[in-house]
C-alpha positions as CSV (number, residue, x, y, z in Angstrom):
1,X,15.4,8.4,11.5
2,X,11.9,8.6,9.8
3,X,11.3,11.6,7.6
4,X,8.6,14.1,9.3
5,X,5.9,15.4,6.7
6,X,4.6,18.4,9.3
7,X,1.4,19.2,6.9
8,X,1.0,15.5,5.0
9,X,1.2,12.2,6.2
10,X,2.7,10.0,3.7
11,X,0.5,7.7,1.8
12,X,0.1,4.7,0.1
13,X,1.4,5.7,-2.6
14,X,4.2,7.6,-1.4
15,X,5.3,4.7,-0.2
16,X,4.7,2.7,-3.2
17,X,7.1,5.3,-5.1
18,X,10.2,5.4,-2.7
19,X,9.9,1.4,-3.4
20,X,9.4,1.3,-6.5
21,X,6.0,-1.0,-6.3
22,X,2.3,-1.0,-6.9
23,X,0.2,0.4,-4.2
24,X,-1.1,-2.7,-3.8
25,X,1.5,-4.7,-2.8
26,X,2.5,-2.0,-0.2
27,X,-1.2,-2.6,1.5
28,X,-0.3,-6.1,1.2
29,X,2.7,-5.9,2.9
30,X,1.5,-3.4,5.9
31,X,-1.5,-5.9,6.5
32,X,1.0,-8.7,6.8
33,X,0.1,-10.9,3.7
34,X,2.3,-13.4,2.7
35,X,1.4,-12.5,-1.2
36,X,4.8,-10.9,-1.5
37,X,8.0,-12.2,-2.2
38,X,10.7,-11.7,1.0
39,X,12.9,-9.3,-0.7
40,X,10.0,-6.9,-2.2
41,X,8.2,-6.8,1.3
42,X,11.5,-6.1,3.0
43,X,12.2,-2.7,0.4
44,X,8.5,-1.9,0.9
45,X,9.5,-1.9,4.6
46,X,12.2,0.4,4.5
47,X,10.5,2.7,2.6
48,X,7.7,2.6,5.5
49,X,10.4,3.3,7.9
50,X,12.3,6.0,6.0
51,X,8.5,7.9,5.4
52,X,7.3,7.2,8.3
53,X,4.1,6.0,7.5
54,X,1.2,4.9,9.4
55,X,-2.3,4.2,8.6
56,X,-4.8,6.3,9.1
57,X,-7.0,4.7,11.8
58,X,-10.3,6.1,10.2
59,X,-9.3,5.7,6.3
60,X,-8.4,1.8,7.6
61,X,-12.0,1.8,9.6
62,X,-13.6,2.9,6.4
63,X,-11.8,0.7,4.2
64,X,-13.1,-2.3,6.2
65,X,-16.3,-1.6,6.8
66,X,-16.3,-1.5,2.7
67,X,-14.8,-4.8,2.1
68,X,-17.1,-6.2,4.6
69,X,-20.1,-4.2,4.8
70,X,-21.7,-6.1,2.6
71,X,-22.0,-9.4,4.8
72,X,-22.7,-7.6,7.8
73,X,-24.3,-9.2,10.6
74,X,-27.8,-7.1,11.5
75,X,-26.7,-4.4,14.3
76,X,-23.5,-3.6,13.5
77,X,-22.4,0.4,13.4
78,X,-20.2,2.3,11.6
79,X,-19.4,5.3,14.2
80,X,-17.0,8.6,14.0
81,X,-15.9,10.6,17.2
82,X,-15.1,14.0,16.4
83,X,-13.3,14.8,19.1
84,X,-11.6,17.4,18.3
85,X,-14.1,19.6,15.7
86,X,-11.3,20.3,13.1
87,X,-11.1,21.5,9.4
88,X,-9.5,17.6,8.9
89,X,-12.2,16.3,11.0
90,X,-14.9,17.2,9.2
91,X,-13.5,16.4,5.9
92,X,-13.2,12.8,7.0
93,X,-17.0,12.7,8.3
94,X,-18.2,13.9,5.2
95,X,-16.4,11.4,3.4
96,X,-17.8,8.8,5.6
């Protein structure tokens, strides 16, 4: 049974701790690259499962609109949808 973090989600780097691994290679291994060998994605893994982490939708939307913002084709949007006006919601738009 995962481990429930009631005020943090686990990150990255949690993750990359419990397995003993670069955070790197864990974001390699959650996006499915085959840079990794078999027996370090498959401890990366069970420290996903035991945390219970998940990516955070808008830190991943952010991240790609980064890597590829650069080459964008003319017309494409970043957008955010506060839809719930929290304290964490807020913080996120500001870092957008």
């Amino acid at each position: 049974m995962p481990t429930v973090y009631p005020y943090e989600r686990p990150t990255l780097l949690d993750v990359a701790r419990a397995a003993g691994v670069s955070h790197i290679t864990v974001s390699r291994v959650v996006r499915g690259l085959r840079m990794v060998s078999p027996r370090t994605a498959q401890r990366v893994r069970r420290a996903v499962k035991k945390l219970g982490y998940r990516p955070d939708p808008a830190l991943s939307a952010l991240a790609a609109y980064r890597i590829h913002g650069s080459r964008r084709a003319q017309g494409e949007h970043l957008a955010f949808l506060d839809c719930d006006g929290t304290d964490y919601s807020r913080m996120v738009f500001s870092g957008a």
